[in-house]
C-alpha positions as a printed Julia matrix, in Angstrom:
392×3 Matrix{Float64}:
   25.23   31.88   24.36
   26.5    35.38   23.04
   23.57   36.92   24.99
   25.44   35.97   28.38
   28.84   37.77   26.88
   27.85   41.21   28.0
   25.85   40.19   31.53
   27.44   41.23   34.76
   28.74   38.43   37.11
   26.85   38.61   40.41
   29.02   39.35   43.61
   28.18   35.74   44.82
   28.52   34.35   41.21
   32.09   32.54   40.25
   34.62   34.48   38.21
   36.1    33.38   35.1
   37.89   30.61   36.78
   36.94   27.88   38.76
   37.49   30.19   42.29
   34.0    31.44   43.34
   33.41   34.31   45.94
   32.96   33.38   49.21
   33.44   29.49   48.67
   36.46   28.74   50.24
   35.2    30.1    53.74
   32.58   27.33   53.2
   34.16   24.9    51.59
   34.92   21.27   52.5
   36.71   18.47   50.82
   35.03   15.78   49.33
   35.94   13.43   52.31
   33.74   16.38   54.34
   30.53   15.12   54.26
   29.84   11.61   55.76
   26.31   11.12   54.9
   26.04    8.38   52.83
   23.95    9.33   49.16
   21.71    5.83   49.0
   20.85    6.15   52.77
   19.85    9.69   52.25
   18.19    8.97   49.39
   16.21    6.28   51.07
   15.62    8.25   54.12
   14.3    11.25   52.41
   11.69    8.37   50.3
   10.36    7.56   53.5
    9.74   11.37   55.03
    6.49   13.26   54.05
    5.77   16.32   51.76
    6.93   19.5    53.18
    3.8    21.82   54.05
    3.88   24.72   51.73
    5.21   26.81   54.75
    8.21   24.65   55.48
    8.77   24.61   51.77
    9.06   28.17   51.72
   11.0    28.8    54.64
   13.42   26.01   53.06
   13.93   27.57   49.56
   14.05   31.55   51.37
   17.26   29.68   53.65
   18.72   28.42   50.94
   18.32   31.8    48.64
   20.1    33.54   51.82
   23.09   31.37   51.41
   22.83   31.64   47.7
   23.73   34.92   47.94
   26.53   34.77   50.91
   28.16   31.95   48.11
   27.8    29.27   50.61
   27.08   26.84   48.2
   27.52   23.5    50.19
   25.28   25.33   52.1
   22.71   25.63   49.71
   22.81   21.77   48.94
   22.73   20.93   52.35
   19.66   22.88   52.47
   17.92   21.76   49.27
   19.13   18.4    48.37
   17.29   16.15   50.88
   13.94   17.6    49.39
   14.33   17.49   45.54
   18.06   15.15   45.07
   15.92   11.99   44.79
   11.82   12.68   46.07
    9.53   15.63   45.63
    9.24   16.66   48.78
    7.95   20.1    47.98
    4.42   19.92   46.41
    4.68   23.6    45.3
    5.71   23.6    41.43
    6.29   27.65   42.22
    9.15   26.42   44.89
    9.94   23.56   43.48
   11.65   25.49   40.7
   13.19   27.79   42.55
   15.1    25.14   44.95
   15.98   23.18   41.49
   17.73   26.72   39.86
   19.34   27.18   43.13
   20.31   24.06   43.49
   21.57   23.84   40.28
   23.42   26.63   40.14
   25.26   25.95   43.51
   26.19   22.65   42.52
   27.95   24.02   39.53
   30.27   26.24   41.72
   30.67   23.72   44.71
   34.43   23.22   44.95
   33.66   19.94   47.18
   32.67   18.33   43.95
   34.48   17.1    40.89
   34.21   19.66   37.68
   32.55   16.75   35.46
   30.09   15.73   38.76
   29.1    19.33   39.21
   27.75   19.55   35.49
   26.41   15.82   35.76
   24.55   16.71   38.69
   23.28   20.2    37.79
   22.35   19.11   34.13
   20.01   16.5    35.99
   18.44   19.12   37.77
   17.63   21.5    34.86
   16.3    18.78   33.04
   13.88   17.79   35.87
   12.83   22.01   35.49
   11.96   21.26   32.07
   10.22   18.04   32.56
    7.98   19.56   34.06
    8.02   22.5    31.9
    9.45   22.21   28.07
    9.04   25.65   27.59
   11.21   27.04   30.68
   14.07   29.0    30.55
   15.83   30.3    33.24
   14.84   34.31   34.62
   17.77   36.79   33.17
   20.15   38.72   35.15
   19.9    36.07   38.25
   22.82   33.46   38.09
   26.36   33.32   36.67
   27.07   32.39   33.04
   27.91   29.02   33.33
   24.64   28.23   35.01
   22.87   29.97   31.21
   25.37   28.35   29.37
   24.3    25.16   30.66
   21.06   25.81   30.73
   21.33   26.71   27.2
   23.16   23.75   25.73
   20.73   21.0    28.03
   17.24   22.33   26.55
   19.37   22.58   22.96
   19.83   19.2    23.59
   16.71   18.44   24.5
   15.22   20.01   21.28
   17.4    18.03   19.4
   16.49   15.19   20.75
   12.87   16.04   20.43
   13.38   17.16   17.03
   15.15   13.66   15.95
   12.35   11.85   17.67
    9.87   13.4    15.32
   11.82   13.28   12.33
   12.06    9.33   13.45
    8.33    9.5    13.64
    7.73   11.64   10.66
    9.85    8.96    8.42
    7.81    5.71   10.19
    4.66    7.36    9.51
    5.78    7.87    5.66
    6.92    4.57    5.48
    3.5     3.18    7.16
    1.47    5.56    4.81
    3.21    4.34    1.56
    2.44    0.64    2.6
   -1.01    1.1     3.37
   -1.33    3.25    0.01
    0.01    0.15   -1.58
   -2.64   -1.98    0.03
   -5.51    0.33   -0.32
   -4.7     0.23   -3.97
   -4.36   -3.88   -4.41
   -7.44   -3.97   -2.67
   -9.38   -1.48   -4.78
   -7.88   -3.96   -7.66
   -8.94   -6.91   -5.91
  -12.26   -4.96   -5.33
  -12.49   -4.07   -9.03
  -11.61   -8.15   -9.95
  -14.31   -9.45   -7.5
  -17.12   -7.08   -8.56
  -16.11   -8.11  -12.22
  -16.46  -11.92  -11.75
  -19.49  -11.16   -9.42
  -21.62   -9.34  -12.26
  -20.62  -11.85  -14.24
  -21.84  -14.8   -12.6
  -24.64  -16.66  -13.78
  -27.4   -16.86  -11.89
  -31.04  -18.38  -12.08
  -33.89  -16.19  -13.08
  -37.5   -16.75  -12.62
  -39.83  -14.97  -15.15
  -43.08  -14.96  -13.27
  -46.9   -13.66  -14.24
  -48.71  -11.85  -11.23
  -52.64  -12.42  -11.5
  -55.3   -10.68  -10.76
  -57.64  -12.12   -7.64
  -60.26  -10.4    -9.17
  -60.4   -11.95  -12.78
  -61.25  -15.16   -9.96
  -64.63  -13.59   -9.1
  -65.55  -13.82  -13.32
  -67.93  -16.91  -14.04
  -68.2   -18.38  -17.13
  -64.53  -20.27  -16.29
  -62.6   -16.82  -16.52
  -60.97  -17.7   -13.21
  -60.13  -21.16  -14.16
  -58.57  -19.77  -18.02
  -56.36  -16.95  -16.44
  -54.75  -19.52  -13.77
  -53.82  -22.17  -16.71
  -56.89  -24.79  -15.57
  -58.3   -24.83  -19.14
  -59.95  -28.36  -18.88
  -61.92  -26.75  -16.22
  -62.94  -23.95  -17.41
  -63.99  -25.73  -20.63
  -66.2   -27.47  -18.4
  -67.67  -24.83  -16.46
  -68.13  -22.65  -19.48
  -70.36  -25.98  -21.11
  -72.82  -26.41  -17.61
  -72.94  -22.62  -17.7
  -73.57  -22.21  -20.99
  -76.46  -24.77  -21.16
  -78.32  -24.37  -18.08
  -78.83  -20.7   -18.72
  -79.42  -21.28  -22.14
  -81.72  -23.75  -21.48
  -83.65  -21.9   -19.11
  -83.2   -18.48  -21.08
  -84.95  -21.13  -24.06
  -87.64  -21.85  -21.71
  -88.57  -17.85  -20.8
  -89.09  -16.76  -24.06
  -91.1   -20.14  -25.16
  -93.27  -19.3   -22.23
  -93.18  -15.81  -22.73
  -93.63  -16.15  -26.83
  -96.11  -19.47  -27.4
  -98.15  -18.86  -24.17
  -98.02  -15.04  -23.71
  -97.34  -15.23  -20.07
  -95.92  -11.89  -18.7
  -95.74  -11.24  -14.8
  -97.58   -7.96  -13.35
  -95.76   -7.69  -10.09
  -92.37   -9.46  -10.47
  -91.89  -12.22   -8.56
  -94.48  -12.3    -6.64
  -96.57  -15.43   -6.06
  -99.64  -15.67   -8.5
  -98.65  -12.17  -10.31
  -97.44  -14.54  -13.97
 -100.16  -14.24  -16.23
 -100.73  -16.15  -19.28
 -103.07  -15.67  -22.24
 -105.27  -18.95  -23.65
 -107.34  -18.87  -26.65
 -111.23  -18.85  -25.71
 -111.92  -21.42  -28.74
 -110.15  -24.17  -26.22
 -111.69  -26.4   -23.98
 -111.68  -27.04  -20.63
 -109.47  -30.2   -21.01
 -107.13  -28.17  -23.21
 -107.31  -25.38  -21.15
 -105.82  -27.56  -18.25
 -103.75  -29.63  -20.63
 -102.15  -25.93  -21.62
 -101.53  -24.71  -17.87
  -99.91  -28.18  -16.92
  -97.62  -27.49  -19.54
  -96.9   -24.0   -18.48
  -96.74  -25.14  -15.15
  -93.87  -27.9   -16.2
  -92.17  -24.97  -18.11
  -91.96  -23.1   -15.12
  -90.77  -25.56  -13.09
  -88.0   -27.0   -15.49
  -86.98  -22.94  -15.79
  -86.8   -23.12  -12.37
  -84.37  -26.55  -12.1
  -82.42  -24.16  -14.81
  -82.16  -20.97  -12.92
  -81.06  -22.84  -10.36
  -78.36  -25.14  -11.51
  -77.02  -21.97  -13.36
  -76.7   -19.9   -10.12
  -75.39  -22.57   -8.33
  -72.63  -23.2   -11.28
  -71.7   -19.69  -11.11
  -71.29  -19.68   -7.31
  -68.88  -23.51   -7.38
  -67.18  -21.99  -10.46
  -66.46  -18.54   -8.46
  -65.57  -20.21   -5.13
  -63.48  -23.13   -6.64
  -61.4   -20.11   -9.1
  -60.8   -18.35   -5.38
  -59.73  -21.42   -3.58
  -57.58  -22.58   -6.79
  -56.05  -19.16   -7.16
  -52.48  -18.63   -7.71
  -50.92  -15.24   -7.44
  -47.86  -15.95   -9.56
  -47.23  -18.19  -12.27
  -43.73  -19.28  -13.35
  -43.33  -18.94  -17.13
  -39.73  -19.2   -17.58
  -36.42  -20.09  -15.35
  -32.88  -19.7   -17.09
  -29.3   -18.74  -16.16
  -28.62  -14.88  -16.79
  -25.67  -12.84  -16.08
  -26.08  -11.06  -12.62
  -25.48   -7.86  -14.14
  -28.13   -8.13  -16.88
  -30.28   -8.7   -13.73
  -29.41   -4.96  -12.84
  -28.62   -3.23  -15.67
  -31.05   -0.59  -17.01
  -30.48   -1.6   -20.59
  -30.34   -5.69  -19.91
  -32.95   -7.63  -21.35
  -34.55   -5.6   -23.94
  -35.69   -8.36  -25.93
  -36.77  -10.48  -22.47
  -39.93  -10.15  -20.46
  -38.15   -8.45  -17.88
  -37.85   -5.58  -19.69
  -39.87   -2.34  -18.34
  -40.71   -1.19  -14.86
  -43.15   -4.31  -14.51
  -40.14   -6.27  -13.44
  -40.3    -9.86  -14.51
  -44.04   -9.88  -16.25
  -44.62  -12.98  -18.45
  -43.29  -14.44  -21.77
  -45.35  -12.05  -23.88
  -43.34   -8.83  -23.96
  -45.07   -5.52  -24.19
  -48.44   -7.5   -24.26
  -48.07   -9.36  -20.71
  -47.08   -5.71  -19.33
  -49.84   -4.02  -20.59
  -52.25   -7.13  -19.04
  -50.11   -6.24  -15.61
  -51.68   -3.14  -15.98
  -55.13   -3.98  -16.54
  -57.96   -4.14  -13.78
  -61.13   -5.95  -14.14
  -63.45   -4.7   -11.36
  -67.08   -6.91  -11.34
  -69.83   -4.89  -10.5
  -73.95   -5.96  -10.36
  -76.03   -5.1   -12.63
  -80.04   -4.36  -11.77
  -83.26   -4.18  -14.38
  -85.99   -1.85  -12.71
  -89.58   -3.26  -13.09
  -92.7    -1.34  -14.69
  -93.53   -0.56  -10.56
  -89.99    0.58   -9.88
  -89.21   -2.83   -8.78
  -85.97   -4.88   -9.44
  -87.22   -6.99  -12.3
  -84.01   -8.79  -12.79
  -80.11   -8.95  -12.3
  -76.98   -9.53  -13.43
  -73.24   -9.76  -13.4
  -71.34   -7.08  -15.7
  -67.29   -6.9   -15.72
  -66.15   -3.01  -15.48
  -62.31   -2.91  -17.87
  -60.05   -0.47  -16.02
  -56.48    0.58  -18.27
């Protein structure tokens, strides 16, 4: 307040004292005006905004008696618009009639000394409700309108100030308990994780086949998916239809000398017979060719049709997977790099089979069939077969 030590006192302002120019040609007791407050109060509630105009002529009226120090003037003028309702929209001229206001309610000698300040501190602290940052233009009103000016927003600040230190201190406290939880429930994390890699849990060691090691006669299909007995027997009927009828082509082709000019065409199977035999043993010798060829023929054909039941029944039997193993592991050793060197599981072939290194190079292995064709002397296919193409 130091800076209001050395400011001039207005001609309308008060003095020192409590005496204020011009106020006792308008002033009036307290007994002098019979308007009851709450009425007023309620009265003004009920009445409309002023237009912008009618605020302005308002606050110009009351400035005019402001400066004549006809301060119950001034709060006849003002008070019914801003004592209890906002009657003037304008925040320009609302602040105005507030400092006004204020400042002749401070100097009204109709009022008590402790009412004046109660009333005018309310008013400057409605100014800076509306505006925290407002201070009051310099070299307008008397000193003890700064001074309290001064001391209310002070107070204010204070307050403010408290508040967030009150703040600032429940905000520490809340931070330091939610540290404390965050860190029991990293701990609590750090115990569940534990006793969750831990855990035993049931692990299937698996062998993924090959659908085309199914397409292999012979019984391949049937070995690979673990039907041995099968196999066993498809490998015998295989092995002694074709071998009988394989038997029966070279006795025909070796003992008789029968060779075919034009593949399989009808009549192009030429056999040699010795000129020394007769005519009964030349027809004795071509019924026996004849019942060669036919029994070769019974052959060929049981062996084809083997090969195509023992092909279609591997493909309708076929199993994708095959367990090998279940057991309990640790759940970690389940996702640990390192875990299960010395298991199956080992390698980037996941769970692979109960052989190790071997069972992942077999996961690795393709067996592609492919057919196999014998050109003739004319260019013709003189034959066919099955061959098995090894891919690493």
């Amino acid at each position: 307040m130091a800076c209001f030590l050395g400011a001039a006192t207005p001609a309308h302002a008060a003095p020192a004292g409590d005496d204020a120019p011009g106020a006792a040609a308008s002033a009036v007791g307290p007994e002098g005006s019979s308007e009851d407050p709450e009425a007023a109060a309620t009265a003004d509630d009920q009445q409309p905004p002023l237009s912008k105009e009618e605020a302005q002529a308002t606050v110009e009226a009351a400035i005019e008696a402001w400066r004549a120090g006809q301060w119950t003037q001034v709060r006849d003028l003002l008070e019914p618009y801003v004592r209890d309702a906002e009657r003037i929209v304008d925040p320009f001229l609302r602040e105005q009639a507030l400092r006004y206001l204020a400042e002749a309610t401070l100097y009204d000698p109709g009022l008590d000394g402790n009412e004046r300040e109660a009333l005018a501190r309310g008013y400057i602290e409605r100014i800076l409700d509306q505006q925290s940052t407002w201070t009051p233009p310099s070299g307008i009103h008397g000193r003890l309108f700064y001074d309290l000016a001064g001391v209310t927003r002070a107070e204010r600040d204070s307050q403010a100030a408290s508040a967030c230190q009150g703040q600032l201190l429940t905000c520490e406290a809340d931070l330091g308990e939610l540290d404390a939880d965050h860190r029991s429930l990293i701990g609590d994390h750090a115990t569940l994780q534990e006793a969750y890699d831990s855990q035993l849990v049931e692990r299937t060691q698996v062998i993924q086949r090959n659908r085309g090691l199914a397409l292999i006669p012979f019984g391949v299909g049937h070995f690979t998916g673990g039907r041995m007995w099968l196999g066993g027997l498809f490998v015998g009927l295989e092995a002694v239809t074709g071998g009988a009828g394989l038997a029966l082509i070279l006795t025909r082709n070796t003992a008789y000398g029968c060779q075919r000019t034009a593949g399989f065409q009808p009549g192009s199977l030429i056999c040699t017979v010795d000129d020394e035999l007769s005519d009964a043993q030349v027809a004795q010798v071509e019924r026996e060719i004849e019942t060669i060829r036919d029994v070769e023929q019974a052959m060929g054909i049981a062996f084809l049709s083997l090969v195509v039941l023992d092909v279609a029944l591997s493909q309708v039997l076929f199993e994708r997977f095959e367990v090998v193993r279940i057991d309990e592991v640790p759940r970690n050793e389940l996702t640990s790099p390192t875990a299960g060197d010395d298991s199956p599981s080992a390698g980037p072939g996941g769970p692979a089979g109960a052989g190790g290194g071997s069972s992942e190079a077999s996961a690795k292995m393709r067996l592609r069939p492919s057919p196999v064709f014998f050109s003739g002397p004319s260019g013709l296919p003189a034959g066919g077969g099955l061959g098995l193409r090894i891919q690493f």
